[in-house]
N, C-alpha and C positions, 0 to 999 in steps of 0.2 A: 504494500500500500504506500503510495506516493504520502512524504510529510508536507503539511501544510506550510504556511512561510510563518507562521508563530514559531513553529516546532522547529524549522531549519532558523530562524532568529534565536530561538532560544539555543540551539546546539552552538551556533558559531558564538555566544555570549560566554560560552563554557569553556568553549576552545580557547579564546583569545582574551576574553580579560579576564583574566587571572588576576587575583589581590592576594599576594603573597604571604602578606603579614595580618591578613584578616580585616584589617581597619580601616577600609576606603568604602565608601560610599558612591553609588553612581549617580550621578547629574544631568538631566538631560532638559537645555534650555535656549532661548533663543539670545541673542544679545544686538544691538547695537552693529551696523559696519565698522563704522567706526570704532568702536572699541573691540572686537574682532579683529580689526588690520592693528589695531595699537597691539592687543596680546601676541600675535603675529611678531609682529617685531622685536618686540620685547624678546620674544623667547630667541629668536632671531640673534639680537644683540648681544648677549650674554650666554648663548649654545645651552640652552634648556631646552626643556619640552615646556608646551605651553601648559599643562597640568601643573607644572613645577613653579612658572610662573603666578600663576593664582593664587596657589599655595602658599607661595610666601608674598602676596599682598592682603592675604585675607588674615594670617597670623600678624603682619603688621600694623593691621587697619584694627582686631584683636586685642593685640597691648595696647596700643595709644587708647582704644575706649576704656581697656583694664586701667590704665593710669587716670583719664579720665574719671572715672567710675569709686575711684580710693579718695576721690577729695568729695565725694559726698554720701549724705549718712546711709547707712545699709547702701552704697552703692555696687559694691561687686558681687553682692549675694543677687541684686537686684539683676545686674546684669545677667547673672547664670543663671536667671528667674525665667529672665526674656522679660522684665519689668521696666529697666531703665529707660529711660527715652533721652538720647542726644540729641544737639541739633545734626543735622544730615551733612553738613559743610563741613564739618569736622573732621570727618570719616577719610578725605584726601588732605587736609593740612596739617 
């Protein structure tokens, strides 16, 4: 019996991404041209994969709200709450 294209998506999912150490999460999302051609380059620029490149703007966008987040009351619990609210402008400066 011929597989369906669920069944052959799900086989080649099995094949090919592998999470080796268990702890990735898959993503699947639309973005911006422009910020597609920037990640693009970035990864480009610096010989990463662009995965690699996310990663470390999302752990640095991360701390700076952790640091943020320490100068106000219950602010880090809040954040790992999903309570806190920053302003949005923050998040690149």
């Amino acid at each position: 019996m011929a597989k369906t294209n669920a069944q052959r998506q799900s086989d080649y999912r099995a094949r090919h991404l592998k999470d080796l150490d268990g702890q990735a999460e898959r993503l699947n999302l639309l973005v911006n041209l422009h910020a597609k051609r920037a990640l693009e380059r970035l990864a480009a620029c610096y010989a990463v994969t662009q995965r690699e490149v996310l990663e470390g703007l999302l752990r640095e966008a991360d701390r700076a709200a952790l640091e943020r987040a320490a100068r106000v009351q219950n602010g880090e619990n809040d954040y790992y709450e999903k309570r806190l609210r920053l302003d949005k402008e923050s998040v690149t400066q």
